[in-house]
C-alpha positions in Angstrom: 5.5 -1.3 37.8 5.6 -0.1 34.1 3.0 0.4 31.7 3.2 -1.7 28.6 0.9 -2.0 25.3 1.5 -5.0 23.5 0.2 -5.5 20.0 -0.3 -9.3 18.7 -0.5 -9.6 15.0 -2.9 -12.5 12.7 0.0 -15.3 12.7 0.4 -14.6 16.8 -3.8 -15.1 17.4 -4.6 -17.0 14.1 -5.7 -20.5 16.2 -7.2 -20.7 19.6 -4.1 -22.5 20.9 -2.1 -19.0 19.9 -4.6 -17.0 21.6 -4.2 -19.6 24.8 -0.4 -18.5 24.8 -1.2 -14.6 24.3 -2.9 -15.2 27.6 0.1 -16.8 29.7 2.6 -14.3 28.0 0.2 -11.4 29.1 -0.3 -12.5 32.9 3.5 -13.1 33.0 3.6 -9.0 32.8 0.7 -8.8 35.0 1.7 -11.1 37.8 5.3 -9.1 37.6 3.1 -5.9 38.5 3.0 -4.4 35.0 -0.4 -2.8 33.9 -0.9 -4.3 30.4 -3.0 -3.0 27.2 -3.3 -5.8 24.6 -4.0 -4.0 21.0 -4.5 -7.5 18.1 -5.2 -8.1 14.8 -7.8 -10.4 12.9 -6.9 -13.8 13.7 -4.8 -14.9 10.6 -6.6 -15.2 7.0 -10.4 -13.8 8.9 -9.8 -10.3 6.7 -9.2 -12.4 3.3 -12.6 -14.5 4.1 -14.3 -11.4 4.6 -12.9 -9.8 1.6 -14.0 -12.6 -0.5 -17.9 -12.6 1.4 -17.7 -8.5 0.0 -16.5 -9.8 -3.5 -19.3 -12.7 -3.7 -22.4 -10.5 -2.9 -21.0 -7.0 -4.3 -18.9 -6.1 -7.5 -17.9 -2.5 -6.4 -18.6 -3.0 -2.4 -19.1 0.6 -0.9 -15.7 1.6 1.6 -18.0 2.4 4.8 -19.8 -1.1 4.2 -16.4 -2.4 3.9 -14.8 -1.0 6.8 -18.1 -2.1 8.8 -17.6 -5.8 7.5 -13.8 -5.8 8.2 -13.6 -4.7 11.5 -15.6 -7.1 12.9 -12.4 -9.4 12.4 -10.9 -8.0 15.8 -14.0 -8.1 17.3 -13.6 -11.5 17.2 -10.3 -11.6 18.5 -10.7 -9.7 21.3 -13.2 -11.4 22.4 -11.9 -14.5 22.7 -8.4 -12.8 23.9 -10.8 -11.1 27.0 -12.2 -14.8 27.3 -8.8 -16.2 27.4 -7.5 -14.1 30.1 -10.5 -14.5 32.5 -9.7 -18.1 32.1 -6.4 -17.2 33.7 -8.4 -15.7 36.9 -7.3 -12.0 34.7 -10.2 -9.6 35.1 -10.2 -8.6 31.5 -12.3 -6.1 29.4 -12.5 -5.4 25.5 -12.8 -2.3 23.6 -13.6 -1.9 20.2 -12.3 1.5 18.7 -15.0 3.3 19.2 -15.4 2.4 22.9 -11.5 3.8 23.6 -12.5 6.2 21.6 -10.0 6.4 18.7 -11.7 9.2 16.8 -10.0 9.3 13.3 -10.8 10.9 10.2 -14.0 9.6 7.5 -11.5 8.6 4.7 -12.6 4.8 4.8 -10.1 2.2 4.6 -7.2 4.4 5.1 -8.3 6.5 8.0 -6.0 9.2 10.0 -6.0 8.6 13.5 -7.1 12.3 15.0 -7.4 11.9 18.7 -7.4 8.9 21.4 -9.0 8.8 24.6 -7.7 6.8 27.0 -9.7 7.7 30.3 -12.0 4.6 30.2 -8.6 2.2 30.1 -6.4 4.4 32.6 -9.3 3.4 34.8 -9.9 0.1 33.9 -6.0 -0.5 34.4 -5.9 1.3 37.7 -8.6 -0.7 38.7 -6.3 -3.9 38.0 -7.9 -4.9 34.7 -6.0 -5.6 31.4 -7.0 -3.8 28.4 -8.0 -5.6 25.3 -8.3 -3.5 22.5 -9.1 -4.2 18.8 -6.3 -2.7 16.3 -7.3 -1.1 12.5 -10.5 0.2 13.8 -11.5 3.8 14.7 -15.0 5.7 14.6 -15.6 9.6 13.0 -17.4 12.2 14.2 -20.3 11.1 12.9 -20.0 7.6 14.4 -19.2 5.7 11.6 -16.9 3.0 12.0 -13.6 3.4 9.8 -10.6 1.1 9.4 -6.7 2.5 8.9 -5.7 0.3 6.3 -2.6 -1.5 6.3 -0.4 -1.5 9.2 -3.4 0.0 11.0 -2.6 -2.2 14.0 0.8 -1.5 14.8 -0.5 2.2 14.7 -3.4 1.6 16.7 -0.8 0.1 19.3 1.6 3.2 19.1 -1.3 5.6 19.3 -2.6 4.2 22.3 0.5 3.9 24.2 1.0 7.4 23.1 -2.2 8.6 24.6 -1.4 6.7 27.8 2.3 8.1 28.1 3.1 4.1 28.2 7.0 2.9 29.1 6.9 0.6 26.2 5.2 -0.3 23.1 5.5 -4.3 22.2 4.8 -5.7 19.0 4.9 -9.2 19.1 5.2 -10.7 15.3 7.0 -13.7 13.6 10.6 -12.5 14.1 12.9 -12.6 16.6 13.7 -8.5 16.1 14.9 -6.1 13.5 17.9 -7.9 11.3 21.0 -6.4 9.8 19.5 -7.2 6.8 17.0 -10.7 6.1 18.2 -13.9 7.1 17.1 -15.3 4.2 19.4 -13.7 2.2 22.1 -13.7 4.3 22.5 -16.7 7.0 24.7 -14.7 9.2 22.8 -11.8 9.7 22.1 -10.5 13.1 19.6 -9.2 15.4 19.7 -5.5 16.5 19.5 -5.2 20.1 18.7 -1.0 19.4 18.0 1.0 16.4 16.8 4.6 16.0 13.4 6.0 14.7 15.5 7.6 11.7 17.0 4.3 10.9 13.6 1.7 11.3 12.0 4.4 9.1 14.7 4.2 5.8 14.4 0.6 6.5 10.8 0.3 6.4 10.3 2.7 3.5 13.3 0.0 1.4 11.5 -3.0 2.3 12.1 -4.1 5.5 8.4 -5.5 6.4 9.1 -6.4 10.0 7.2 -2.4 11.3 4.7 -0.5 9.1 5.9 3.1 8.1 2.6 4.9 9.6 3.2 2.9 13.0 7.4 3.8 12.9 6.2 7.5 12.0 3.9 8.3 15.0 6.4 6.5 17.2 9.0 8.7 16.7 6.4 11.7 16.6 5.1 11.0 20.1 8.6 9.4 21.3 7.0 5.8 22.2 9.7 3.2 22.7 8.9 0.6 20.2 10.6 -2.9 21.0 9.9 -5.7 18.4 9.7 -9.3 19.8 8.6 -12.9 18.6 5.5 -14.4 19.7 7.0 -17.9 19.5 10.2 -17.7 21.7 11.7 -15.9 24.1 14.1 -12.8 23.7 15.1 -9.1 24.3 14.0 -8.3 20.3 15.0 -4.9 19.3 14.7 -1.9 20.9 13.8 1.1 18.9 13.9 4.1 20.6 14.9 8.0 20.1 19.1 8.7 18.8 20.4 9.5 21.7 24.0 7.7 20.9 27.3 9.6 22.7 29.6 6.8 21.3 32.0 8.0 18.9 32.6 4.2 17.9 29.5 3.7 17.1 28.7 1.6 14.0 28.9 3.6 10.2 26.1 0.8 9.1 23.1 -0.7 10.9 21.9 -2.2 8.2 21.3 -2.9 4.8 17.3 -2.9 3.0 16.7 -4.5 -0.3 13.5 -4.2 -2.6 12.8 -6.4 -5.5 9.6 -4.7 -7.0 10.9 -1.8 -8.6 11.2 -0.3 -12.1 12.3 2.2 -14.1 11.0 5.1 -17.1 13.5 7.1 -19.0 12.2 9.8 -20.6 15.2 10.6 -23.2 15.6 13.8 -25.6 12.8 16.3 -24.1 13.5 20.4 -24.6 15.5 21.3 -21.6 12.9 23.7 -20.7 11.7 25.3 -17.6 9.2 23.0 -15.5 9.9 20.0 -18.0 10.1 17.9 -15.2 6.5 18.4 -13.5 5.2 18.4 -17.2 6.2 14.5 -16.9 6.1 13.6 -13.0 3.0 15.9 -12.3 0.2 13.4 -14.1 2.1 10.2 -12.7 1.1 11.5 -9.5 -2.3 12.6 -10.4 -2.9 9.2 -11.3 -1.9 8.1 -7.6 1.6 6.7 -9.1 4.5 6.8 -6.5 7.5 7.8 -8.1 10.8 7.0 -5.7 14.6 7.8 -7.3 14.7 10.5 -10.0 17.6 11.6 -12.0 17.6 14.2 -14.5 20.8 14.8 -17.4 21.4 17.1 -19.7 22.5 16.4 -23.0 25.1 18.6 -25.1 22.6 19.0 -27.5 20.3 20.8 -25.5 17.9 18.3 -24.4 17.7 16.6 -21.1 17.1 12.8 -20.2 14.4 12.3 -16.7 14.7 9.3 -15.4 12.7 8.1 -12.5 11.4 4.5 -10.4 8.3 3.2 -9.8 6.9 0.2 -8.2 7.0 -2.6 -10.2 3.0 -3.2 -10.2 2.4 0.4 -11.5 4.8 0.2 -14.4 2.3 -0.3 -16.9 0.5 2.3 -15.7 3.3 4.7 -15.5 4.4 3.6 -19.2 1.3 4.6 -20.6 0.7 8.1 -19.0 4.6 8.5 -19.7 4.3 7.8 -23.4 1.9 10.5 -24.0 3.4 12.9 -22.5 6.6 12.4 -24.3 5.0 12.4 -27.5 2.9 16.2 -26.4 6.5 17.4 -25.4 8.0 15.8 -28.7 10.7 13.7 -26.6 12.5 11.3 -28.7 11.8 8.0 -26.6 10.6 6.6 -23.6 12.1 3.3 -22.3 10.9 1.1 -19.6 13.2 -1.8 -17.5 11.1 -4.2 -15.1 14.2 -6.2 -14.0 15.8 -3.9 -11.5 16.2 -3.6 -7.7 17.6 -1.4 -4.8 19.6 -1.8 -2.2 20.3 0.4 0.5 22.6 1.3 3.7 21.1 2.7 6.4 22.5 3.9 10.0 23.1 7.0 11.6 26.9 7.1 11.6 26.8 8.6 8.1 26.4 11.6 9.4 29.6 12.4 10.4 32.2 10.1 8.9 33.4 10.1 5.0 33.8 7.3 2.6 30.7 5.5 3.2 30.1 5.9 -0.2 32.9 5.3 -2.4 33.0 2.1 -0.1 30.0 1.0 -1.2 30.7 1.8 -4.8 34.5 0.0 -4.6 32.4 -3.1 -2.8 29.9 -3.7 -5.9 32.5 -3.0 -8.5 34.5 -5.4 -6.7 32.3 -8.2 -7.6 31.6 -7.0 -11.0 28.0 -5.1 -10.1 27.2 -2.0 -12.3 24.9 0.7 -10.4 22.7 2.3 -12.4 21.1 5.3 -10.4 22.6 6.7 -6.8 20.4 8.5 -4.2 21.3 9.7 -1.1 19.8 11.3 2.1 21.5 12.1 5.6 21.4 8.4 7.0 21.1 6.3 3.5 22.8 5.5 0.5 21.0 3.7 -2.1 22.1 2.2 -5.6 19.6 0.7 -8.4 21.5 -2.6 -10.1 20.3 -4.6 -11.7 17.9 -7.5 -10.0 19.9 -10.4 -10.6 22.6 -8.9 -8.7 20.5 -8.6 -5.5 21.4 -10.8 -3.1 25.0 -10.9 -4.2 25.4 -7.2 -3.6 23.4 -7.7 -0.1 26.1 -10.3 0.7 29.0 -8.7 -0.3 27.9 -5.2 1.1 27.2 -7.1 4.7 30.8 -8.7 5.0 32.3 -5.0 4.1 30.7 -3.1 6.8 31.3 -5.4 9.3 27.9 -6.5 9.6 28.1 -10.6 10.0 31.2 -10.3 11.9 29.9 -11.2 15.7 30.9 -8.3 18.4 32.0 -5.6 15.5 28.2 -4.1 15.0 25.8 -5.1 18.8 23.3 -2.0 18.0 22.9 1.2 16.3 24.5 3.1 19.2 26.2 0.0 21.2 23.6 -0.1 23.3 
C-alpha cells in the first residue's frame, strides 16, 4: 500500500465527463490498496469568468476580495470531485485550505505556504476515505483566505504530500511526461522516463511549462518524488526524483528549453566606474523588472558596455528606466532588440565531462546561427540568437546530442 497525492489540473476537471474519469482513475489506486489525496484546480476557464465578474463590478478590485472570489473556483471542483467518488461507492471528503490547514503567509495572490497540517487527512485516510483537497488556496493567521498565485496547485500538491511524507506526488496534466525538448518543435522528440530536481528546475525557469518553478522548488526541498502523467491516456510519465545516478554512461544532455519572449538593453559607453552596474540594474529591479543574462565589456577607451535580457513584455518598461539612467550617467546610447530568443541545454552530465560547450557552439555555426550572448551554470549552457533561428537551432542541437536517436538518451540517469 503506498500513499499517493495526485493533483488534477483545469483541462483534466474542466467538464463533468472529466471529473467522471478523475473518479475511475482515482478508485483504480484505491481498489489496488493505495490511500489517495486528490489536490485539483478550477475546472478549466471558472478563474477567467471570475476575473472578468471582479473586472465588471470593480476597476481596482481589492487582493483579499480577489483571493476570496477566486478560490471559490476549487470549491466547486471539489465538490463535485467528492460527489463523483461517492458515486463510485468511495467514501470521500473535501477540504478547502483552510480545513487542511495550509497556513500561508497574508501576501494575497501570491501567498508563501508556511506550514501544513495534515492530521485531519492522515485520519480520514486511515479511516479508508480519499482526500479531496482544493489547490491555490491557503488561510493566514488571521483567517483570511489567501490564494498562491500561479502554479499554486502543483505546490499545494507537493506541500501536502510533503506534510504527509507521501511515496509519490502525481500531477496529472495534458502531456504524456517531461520531453527532450517540445514535440511541437521537434516531431521526434522523446519522453523522459526520469529526470532530476536540478534538471526540471533549469528547464522550468527556460520555458518548459509542463511543472511550475515554486511546485519543482519545494519538491526538491522536501525530497517529494514528483512523476508527471496525462490525464487522457495511459503511461509511466516521467519520474522526477532526487540525482542519485552511479552510471558513468549516463547521458551529457537531457534536454534542450527554448523561450521566445525575451529581449535585450545595451547600455554602451558608460564611465567604467565602481558600482556602474547597480547604478543601471538596481532601479530595473525596483521597478519589479526581472533581468535574466547579463554581460558586461570593457572598452579600450575606458568605458564599459552592460548588456542585459529582459522579458519581452517588460521591454518597454525597462527601456524607459534604462534611458534615464544612461543619460544621469552620461552613457553614449542605449539600444533595445525585441526579436531574440534563448535556448538552452540542460542535464546533469555537464558536470564532469568537457566539450559540451564548444559542441554546442560548432553545432549552431554549423548551420550558419550567430550567438549573441553565452551564460552558463553547473548543469546549463545557454546562448541568445536571434528568434528566427529558434527552432532551427532546437533541431539541429537535438540530432547532435543524441537526443531523437531512440535507445542513445532513456532518462537522465538510465533509469
Amino acid at each position: 500500500m503506498a500513499l499517493i497525492v495526485q493533483k488534477y489540473g483545469g483541462t483534466s476537471v474542466g467538464t463533468p465527463e472529466r471529473i467522471k474519469a478523475v473518479a475511475d482513475r482515482v478508485k483504480r489506486f484505491v481498489d489496488r490498496g493505495d490511500q489517495v489525496v486528490v489536490v485539483v484546480s478550477a475546472m478549466s476557464g471558472e478563474t477567467n469568468r471570475l476575473v472578468a465578474l471582479s473586472q465588471a463590478v470593480s476597476s481596482n478590485p481589492h487582493p483579499r476580495e480577489m483571493d476570496v472570489l477566486l478560490s471559490t473556483g476549487e470549491q466547486v471542483t471539489i465538490a463535485l470531485l467528492a460527489l463523483a467518488l461517492q458515486e463510485q461507492s468511495l467514501d470521500a471528503r473535501s477540504y478547502l485550505g483552510s480545513q487542511v490547514k495550509i497556513l500561508t503567509d497574508d501576501a494575497h495572490a501570491k501567498a508563501r505556504i508556511k506550514a501544513i497540517d495534515g492530521e485531519s487527512i492522515l485520519s480520514d485516510l486511515n479511516a479508508g476515505k480519499v482526500a479531496v483537497v482544493a489547490g491555490f488556496q491557503g488561510v493566514d493567521v488571521n483567517g483570511n483566505i489567501t490564494t498562491l498565485g500561479r502554479g499554486g496547485s502543483d505546490t499545494t500538491a507537493v506541500a501536502v504530500a510533503a506534510a504527509l511524507n507521501a511515496d509519490e506526488c502525481q500531477i496529472y496534466t495534458d502531456v504524456d511526461g517531461v520531453y527532450t525538448t517540445d514535440p511541437r518543435v521537434v516531431d521526434c522528440a522523446r519522453r523522459l522516463e526520469q529526470i532530476t530536481f536540478e534538471e526540471m528546475l533549469e528547464m522550468a525557469s527556460l520555458g518548459s511549462k509542463v511543472l511550475q518553478i515554486r511546485a519543482v522548488e519545494f519538491a526538491g526541498k522536501y525530497q517529494v518524488p514528483l512523476r508527471v502523467l496525462s490525464s487522457f491516456e495511459e503511461g509511466p510519465g516521467t519520474l522526477i526524483s532526487i540525482d542519485d545516478n552511479k552510471d558513468m554512461e549516463a547521458p551529457l544532455v537531457s534536454g534542450i528549453a527554448f523561450n521566445r519572449d525575451e529581449a535585450r538593453v545595451v547600455v554602451r559607453g558608460v564611465p567604467d566606474t565602481p558600482g556602474v552596474a547597480y547604478k543601471i540594474l538596481g532601479p530595473v529591479s525596483d521597478a519589479n523588472v526581472e533581468v535574466d543574462v547579463i554581460v558586461q565589456n570593457v572598452a579600450a577607451d575606458g568605458t564599459t558596455d552592460l548588456t542585459f535580457t529582459v522579458h519581452r513584455n517588460e521591454l518597454d518598461k525597462a527601456q524607459v528606466i534604462t534611458e534615464d539612467i544612461a543619460k544621469q550617467l552620461n552613457a553614449r546610447e542605449v539600444a533595445v532588440d525585441g526579436s531574440i530568443c534563448k535556448v538552452s541545454l540542460v542535464g546533469v552530465g555537464m558536470r564532469s565531462h568537457a566539450g559540451i560547450a564548444s559542441q554546442m557552439f560548432k553545432t549552431l555555426a554549423d548551420v550558419g546561427i550567430n550567438i549573441e550572448l553565452i551564460t552558463t551554470s553547473e548543469i546549463k549552457i545557454s546562448v541568445v540568437i536571434e528568434e528566427k533561428y529558434m527552432e532551427l537551432a532546437v533541431r539541429a542541437l537535438h540530432t547532435a546530442f543524441g537526443l531523437d536517436d531512440t535507445g542513445v538518451v532513456e532518462s537522465s540517469d538510465n533509469g
